[in-house]
C-alpha positions in Angstrom: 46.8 -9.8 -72.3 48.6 -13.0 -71.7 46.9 -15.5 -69.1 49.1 -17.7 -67.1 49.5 -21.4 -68.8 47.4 -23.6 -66.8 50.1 -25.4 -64.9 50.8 -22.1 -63.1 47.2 -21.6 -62.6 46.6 -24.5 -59.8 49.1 -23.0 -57.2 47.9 -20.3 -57.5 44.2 -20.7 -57.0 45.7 -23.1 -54.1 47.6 -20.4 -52.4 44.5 -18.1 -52.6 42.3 -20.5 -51.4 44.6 -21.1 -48.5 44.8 -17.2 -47.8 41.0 -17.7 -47.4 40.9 -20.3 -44.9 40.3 -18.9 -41.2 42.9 -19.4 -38.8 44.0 -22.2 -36.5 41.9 -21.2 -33.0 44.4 -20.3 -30.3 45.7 -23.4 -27.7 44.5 -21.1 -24.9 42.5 -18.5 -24.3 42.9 -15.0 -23.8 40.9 -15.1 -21.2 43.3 -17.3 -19.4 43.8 -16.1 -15.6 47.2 -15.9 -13.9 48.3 -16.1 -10.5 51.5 -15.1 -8.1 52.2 -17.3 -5.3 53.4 -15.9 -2.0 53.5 -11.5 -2.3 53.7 -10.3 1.1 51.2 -7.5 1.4 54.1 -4.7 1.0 55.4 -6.2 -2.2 51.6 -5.8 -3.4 51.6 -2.6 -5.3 55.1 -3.0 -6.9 54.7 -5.8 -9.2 54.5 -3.8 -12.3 52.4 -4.5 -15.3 50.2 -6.7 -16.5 49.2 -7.3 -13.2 48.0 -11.3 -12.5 44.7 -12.2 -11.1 44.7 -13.9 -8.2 47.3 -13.8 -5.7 48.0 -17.1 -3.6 48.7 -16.3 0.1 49.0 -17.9 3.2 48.0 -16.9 6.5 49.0 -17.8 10.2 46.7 -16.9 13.2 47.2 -13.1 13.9 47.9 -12.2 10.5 46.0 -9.7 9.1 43.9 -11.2 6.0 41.7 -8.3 6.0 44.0 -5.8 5.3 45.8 -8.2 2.5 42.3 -8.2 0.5 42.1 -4.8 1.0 45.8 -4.1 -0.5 44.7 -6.2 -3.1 41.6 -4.8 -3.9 43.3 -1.6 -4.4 45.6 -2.8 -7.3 42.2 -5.0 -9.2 43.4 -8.0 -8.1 41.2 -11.3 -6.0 43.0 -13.4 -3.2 43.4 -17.2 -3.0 44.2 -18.0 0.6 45.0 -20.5 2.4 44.8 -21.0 6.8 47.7 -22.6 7.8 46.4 -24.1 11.1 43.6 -25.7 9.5 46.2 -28.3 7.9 49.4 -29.5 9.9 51.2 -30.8 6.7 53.3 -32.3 9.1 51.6 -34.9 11.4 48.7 -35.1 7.8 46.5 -34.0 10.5 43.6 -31.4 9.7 41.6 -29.0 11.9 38.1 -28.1 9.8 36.4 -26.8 13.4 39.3 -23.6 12.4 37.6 -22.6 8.9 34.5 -21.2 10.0 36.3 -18.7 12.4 38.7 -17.3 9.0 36.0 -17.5 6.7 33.8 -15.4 8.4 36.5 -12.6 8.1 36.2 -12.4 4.3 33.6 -14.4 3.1 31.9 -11.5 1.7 35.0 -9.3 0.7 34.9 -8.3 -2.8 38.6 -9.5 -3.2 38.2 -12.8 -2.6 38.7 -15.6 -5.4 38.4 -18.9 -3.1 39.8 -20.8 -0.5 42.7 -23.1 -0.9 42.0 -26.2 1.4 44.8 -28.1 0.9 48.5 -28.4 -0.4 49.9 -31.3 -2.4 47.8 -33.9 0.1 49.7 -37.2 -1.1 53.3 -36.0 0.8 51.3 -35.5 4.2 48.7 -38.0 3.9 46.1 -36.8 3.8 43.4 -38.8 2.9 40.4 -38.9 0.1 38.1 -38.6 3.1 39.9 -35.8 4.8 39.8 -33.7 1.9 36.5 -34.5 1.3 35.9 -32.8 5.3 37.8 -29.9 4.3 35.2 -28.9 1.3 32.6 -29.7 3.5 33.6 -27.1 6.1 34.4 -24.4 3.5 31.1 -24.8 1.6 29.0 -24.9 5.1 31.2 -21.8 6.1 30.7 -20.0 2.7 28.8 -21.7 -0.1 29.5 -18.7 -2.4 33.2 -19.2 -3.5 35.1 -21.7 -4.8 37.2 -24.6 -2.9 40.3 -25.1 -4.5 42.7 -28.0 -3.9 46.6 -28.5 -5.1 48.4 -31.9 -6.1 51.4 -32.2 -7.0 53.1 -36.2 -7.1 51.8 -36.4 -11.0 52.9 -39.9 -12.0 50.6 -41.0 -9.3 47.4 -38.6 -9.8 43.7 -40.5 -9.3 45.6 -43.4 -8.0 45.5 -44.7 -3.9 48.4 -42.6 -3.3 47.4 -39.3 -4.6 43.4 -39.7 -4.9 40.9 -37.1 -6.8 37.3 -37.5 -7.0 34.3 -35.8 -6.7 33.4 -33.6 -2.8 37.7 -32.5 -3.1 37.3 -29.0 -4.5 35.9 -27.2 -7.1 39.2 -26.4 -8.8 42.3 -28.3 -9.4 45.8 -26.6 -9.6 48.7 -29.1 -10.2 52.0 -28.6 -8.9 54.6 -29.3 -11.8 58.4 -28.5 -11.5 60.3 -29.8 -14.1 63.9 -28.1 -13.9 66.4 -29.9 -11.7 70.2 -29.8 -10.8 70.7 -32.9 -11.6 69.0 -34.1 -14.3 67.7 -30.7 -16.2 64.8 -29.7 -17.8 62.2 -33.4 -17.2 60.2 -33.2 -20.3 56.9 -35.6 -19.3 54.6 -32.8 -19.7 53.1 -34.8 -22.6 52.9 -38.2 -20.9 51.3 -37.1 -17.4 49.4 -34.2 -18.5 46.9 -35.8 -20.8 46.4 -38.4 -18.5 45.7 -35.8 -15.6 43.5 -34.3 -18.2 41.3 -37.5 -18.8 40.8 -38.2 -15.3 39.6 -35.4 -14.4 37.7 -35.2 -17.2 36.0 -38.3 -16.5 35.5 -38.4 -13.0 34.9 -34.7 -12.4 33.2 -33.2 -15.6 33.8 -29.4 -16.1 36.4 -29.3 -13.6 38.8 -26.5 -14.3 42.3 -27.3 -14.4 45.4 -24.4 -13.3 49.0 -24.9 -13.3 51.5 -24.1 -11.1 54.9 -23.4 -12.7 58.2 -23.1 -11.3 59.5 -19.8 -10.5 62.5 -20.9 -7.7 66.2 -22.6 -7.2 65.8 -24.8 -4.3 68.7 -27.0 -4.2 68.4 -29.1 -1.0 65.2 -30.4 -2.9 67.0 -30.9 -6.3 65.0 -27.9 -7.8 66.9 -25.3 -10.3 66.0 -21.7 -10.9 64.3 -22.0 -14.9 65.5 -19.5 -17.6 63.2 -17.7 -19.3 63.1 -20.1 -22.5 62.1 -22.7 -19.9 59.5 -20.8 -18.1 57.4 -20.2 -21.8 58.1 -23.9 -22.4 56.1 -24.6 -19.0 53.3 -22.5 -19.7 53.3 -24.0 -23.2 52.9 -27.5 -22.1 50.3 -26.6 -19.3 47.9 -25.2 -22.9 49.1 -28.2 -24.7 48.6 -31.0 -22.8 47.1 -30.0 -19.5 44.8 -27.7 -21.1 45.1 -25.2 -18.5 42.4 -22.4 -17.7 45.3 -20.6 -15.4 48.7 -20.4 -14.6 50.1 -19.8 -11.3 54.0 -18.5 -11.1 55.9 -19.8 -8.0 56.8 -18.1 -5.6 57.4 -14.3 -5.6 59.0 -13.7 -2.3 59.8 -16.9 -0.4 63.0 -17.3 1.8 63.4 -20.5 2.2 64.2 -20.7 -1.4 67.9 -19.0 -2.8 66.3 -18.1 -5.4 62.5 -16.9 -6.5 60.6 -14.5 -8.9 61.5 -11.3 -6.8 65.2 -12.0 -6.9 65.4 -12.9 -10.6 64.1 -9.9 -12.3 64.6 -11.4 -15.7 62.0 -14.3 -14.9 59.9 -12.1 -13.5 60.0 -9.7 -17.1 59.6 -13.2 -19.0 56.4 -14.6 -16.2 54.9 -10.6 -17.2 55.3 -11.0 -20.6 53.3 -14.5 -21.4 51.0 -12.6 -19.4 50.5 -9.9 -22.0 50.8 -12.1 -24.7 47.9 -14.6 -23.9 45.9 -11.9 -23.1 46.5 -10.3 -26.2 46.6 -13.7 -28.3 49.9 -13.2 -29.7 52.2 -16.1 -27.2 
């Protein structure tokens, strides 16, 4: 039998050493957790499959949170919530003598993720110190769950104007919208997020990072509906860059918006199938 001349044998003891090399570890992890922003309690069990996590919900006084824990119990999934009258984004004022009375509702519900103190603080101003209140009153009202807080204004994260230190929260989720009328898709995921990352990092160790991306048109704020190429180029960024443990899709159902996740049924097939696909390791 002929043997190959030995300037054929190098590839080929090259390729079959490459064959043997193990495989690049994933960006993310399969183990990543999602999240839907804003599904009214009827909308609950017809989200179709994969189901996410968490759902994100607010509540007003004389809303039922209960019975949305218990809706969402039924379908295996845990609530985020967040009380709107402890916070009046408004005035920046806050209200933590209002936790205790919500979070003795559910604070042993078997549905409940964590409580979402406060929403993109650096628009309302709402300070370091008030935030730092906020935890304090969840934590004394239920030192079981988690305190999350959400920031958006990334240009300006850890800074004066958009502060983050330790006593905030025990999660971060960061508010990221990068599709606009005006000026399309933003693409500063890779200068802001790794600086997010290293802050965080730094001055609260083991901190675990989500991401909200956008899932609605709003045009009076300059936001555009994404497509679905854009929405995978979001949550690709978030692993990249931001390192993201979770990804939260904004909003479901939300009328003040023309246009969100229920109404676009081909975003909401895309948002379902990175789900499948990170859980299965093939996105």
């Amino acid at each position: 039998m002929r043997m190959p001349s030995p300037r054929f044998l190098l590839p080929i003891v090259a390729l079959a050493t490459l064959l043997a090399l193990p495989s690049p570890s994933l960006a993310y992890s399969t183990k990543t957790k999602f999240g839907t922003w804003e599904v009214p309690v009827g909308d609950i069990g017809s989200l179709g499959s994969p189901r996410t996590n968490v759902l994100v919900k607010s509540f007003s006084p004389g809303m039922n949170v209960v019975a949305y824990l218990d809706k969402a119990r039924a379908y295996g999934q845990k609530v985020a919530v967040h009380f709107n009258d402890t916070v009046d984004y408004a005035t920046g004022t806050i209200y933590p003598s209002r936790i205790k009375a919500w979070v003795d509702k559910i604070k042993t519900h078997p549905a409940l993720f964590g409580y979402l103190s406060v929403k993109e603080p650096s628009w309302s101003g709402i300070s370091l110190s008030e935030m730092r209140t906020l935890y304090r009153a969840f934590k004394a009202a239920d030192p079981n769950h988690r305190v999350i807080a959400l920031l958006g204004d990334i240009p300006h994260f850890g800074t004066s104007a958009n502060p983050w230190a330790t006593g905030v929260a025990n999660m971060l989720w960061v508010d990221w919208y990068p599709v606009t009328y005006s000026r399309g898709y933003i693409d500063t995921a890779s200068k802001w997020f790794p600086k997010v990352r290293a802050y965080v990092d730094k001055v609260t160790p083991g901190t675990k990072i989500w991401l909200m991306v956008q899932g609605h048109g709003y045009r009076p704020g300059d936001r555009k509906t994404p497509t679905s190429k854009q929405l995978i180029r979001q949550v690709r960024d978030a692993f990249k860059y931001l390192k993201a443990k979770g990804i939260i899709f904004h909003t479901w159902n939300n009328p003040r918006y023309d246009s969100d996740l229920k109404r676009n049924s081909s975003l909401w097939y895309t948002a379902r199938s990175i789900v499948r696909q990170v859980r299965s390791g093939t996105f």
